[in-house]
N, C-alpha and C positions, 0 to 999 in steps of 0.2 A: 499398241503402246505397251511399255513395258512397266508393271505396276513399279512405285517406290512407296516406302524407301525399301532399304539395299540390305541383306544379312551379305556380307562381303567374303567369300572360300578363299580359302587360303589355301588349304589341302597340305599338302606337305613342301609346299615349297622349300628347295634348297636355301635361299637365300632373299635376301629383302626385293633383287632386282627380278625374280622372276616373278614379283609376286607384284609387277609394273600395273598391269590394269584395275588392283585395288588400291593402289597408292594412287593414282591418279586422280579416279573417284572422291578419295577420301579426301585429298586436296583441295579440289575444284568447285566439286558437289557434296560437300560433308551432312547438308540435309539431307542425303540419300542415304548417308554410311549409317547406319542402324547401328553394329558389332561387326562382330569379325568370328570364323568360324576357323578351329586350325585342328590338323589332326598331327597327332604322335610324330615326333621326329621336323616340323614343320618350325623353320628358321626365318621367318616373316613377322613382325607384327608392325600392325599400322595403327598401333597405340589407340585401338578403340575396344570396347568391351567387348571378352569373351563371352560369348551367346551359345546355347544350346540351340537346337533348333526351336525346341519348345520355348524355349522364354523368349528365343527372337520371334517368334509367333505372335507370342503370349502381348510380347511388346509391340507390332504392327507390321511386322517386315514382312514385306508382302511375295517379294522374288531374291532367291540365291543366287547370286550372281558370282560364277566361276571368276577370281579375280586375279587366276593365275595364266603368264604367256609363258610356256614350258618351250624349248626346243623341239620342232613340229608341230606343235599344237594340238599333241593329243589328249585322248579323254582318258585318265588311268584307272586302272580297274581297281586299284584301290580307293577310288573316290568314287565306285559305283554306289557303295550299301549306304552310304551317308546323301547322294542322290536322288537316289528309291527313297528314302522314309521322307528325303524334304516336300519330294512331291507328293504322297502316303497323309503327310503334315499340314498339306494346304498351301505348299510352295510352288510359286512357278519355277523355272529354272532359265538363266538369262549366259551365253557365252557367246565369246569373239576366237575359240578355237577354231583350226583349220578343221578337224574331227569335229563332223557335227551334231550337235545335239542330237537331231533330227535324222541324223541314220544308225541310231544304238537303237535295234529294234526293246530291246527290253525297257527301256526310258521311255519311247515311244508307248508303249504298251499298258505303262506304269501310268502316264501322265493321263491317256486314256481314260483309265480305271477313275482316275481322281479327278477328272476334268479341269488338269494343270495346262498349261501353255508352254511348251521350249519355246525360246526367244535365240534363233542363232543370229547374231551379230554381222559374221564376217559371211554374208552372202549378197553378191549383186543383185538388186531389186528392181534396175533398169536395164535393157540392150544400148550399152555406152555404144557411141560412133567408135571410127578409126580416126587416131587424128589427122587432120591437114594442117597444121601450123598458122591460120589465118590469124594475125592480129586481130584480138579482143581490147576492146574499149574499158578504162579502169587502169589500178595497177593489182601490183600482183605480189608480194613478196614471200620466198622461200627457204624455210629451217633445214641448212643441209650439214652432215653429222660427221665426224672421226669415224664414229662406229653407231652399232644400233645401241639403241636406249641408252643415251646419252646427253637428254634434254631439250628433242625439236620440237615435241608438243607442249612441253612445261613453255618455252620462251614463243611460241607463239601463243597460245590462251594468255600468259600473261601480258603479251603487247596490245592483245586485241579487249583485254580490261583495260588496259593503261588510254587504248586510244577513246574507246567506250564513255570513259570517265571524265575526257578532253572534248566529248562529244563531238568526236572526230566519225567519221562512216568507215566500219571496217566489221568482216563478216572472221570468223575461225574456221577455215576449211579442213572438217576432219577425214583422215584418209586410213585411220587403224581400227581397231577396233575400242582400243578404250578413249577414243577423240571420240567417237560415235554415240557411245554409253553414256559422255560427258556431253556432247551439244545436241544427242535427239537426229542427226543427220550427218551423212558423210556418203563418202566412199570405201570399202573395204579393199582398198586399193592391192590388195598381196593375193587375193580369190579371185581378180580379174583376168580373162584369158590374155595373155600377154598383148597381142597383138591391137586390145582395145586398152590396155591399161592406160598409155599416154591421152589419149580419146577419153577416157574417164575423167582427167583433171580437166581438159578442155572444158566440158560439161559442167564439174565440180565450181568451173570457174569463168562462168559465164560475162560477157557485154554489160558494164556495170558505170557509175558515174565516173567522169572523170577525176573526181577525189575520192573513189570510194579504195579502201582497199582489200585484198582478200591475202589472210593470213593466214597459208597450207603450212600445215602438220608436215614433217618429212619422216622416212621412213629410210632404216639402212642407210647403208653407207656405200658413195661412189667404191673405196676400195676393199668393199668385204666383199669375198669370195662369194659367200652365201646367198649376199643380198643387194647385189648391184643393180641388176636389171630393175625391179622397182623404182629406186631411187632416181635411175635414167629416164624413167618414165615420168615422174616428177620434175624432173629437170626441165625436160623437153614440151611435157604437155602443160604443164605451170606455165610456160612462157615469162618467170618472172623478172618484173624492175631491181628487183632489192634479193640480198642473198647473206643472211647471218650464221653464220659458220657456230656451228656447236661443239663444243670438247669437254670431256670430263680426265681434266688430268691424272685422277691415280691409278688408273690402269695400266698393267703391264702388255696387256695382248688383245687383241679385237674380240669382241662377247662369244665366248665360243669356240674360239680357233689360238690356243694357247702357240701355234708356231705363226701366228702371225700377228708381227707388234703395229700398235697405231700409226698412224699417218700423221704427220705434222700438220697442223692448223695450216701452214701454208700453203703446203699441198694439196690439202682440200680444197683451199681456196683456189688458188689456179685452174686445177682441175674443172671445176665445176663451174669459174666465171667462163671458161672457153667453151665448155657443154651446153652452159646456157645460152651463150651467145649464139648458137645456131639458130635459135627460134627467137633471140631477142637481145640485137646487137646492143643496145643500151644496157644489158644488166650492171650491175654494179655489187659490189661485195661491202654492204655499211657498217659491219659490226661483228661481233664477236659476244657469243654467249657462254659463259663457265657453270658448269657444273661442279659447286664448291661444296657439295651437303658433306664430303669426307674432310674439308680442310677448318683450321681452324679458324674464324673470324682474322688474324693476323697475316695466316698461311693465304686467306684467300683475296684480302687485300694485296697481299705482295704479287701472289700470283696475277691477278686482273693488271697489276699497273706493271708489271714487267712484259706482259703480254702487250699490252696497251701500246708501250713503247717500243717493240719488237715489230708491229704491225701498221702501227698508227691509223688503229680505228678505235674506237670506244669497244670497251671488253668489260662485262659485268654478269654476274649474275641474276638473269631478271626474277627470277622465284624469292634468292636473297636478300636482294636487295633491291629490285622494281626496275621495271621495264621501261621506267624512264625515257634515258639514255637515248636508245637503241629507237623507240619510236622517234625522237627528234630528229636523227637522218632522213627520217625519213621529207619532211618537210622541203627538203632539197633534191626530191625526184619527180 
């Protein structure tokens, strides 16, 4: 288990979105978030106290948890010497990078010396099946995106509090690395060998009540270059009932790929109610989630209800303004 609470690395992040896996945390599980840890030139903050190591010590934080997802996911060497002394300090070290902890022989060596623990996140801990498409008992519903990090795991934890709360049966299927860090389990669905990754959500998403529902995390986006085959895996091995389409309107270009602009909300949707329907000719597309955290209160009302009425599905933000909404479709699957 991976001790809390949380001293949260920042490291240099470019910006607030790469620095996804500690905002998340901070959100969801704020008893974990201790402070926040940032070094020189680092464009993040997630509005908790800047901590030394020593005082996050001092003060209980028990594991530094890398809380940045960087393009590859590597470990950079300028966040080695601040690494070494956490673990030197009495830190364990906690990441969901593709670069693993656990093969930087010098951190290995270090953690050794100090009898720390690396906690890498994003490795399969099970041999997933291959999947076969058999219809699973339960339902199923799936956060699928314009682009990545655009809000699939904020609107499903929030639905799956909303249903929680309604004492309704519903589980959070995390399938990233910071879904994982936040519910204690998942799948690290992007380390999976391709070939089982559909097979993973199978597994993920086992024979469950007939009212029970499981609320998968999505990853990427059907039309990003980068990061499609994932999200098809999701698609296909999710088998899901329900499918709420994720967008974050200010963006000029897909996370990453500045010559390639987004994909319209409808698009997506099409797309993906036909992908889905090969493994589950009932899906249906119930809703529409906005990612407003750049618009203004005014800006994101117009935007939800122009959408609304463009689509004619209910379109909110469930972080915003509650998940509501979006859970009551579901009542009619």
């Amino acid at each position: 288990m991976i001790q809390t609470p949380y001293l949260l690395f920042l490291g240099d992040a470019p910006d607030p979105l790469a620095a996804k896996v500690a905002q998340g945390i901070r959100d969801w599980r704020p008893e974990f978030a201790l402070g926040q840890y940032r070094m020189e030139g680092c464009n993040a903050d997630m509005k908790l106290p800047d901590l030394s190591l020593a005082e996050a010590h001092a003060k209980g934080a028990k594991t530094l948890v890398i809380g940045v997802a960087n393009r590859g996911g590597v470990i950079s060497q300028k966040w080695k010497d601040v690494l070494h002394t956490a673990l030197e300090q009495g830190f364990d070290l906690a990441a969901g990078l593709h670069n693993l902890l656990r093969d930087e022989a010098d951190l290995v060596e270090t953690a050794r010396r100090h009898g720390r623990t690396l906690h890498d996140v994003r490795v399969p801990s099970v041999q997933y099946p291959i999947a076969n498409g058999v219809k699973r008992s339960g339902k199923r519903l799936l956060a699928v995106g314009t682009d990545c990090s655009c809000g699939k795991m904020y609107t499903t934890l929030a639905m799956d509090a909303e249903m929680r709360q309604r004492g309704l049966k519903s589980s959070f299927r995390a399938t990233g690395q910071t879904g994982i860090l936040i519910s204690g389990d998942g799948v690290p669905l992007d380390a999976v060998i391709a070939d089982f990754m559909a097979g993973s959500i199978e597994y993920l998403t086992p024979d469950n009540d007939a009212d029970h529902w499981d609320l998968i995390e999505g990853q990427g986006s059907l039309f990003h270059p980068s990061y499609s085959g994932v999200t098809l895996a999701l698609v296909h091995g999710g088998q899901p009932d329900a499918l709420v389409i994720c967008h974050e309107p200010t963006r000029s270009h897909m996370r990453g790929l500045p010559g390639y602009k987004l994909p319209s909300i409808e698009a997506v949707r099409d797309m993906a109610l036909e992908l889905a329907r090969v493994t589950n000719p009932a899906c249906q597309a119930v809703g529409i989630s906005v990612n407003t955290q750049h618009l203004s209160e005014a800006e994101a009302e117009k935007y939800l209800k122009d959408t609304e009425a463009r689509l004619g599905l209910p379109a909110t933000d469930p972080f915003r303004h509650g998940a509501g909404r979006l859970v009551d479709t579901l009542a009619a699957i």
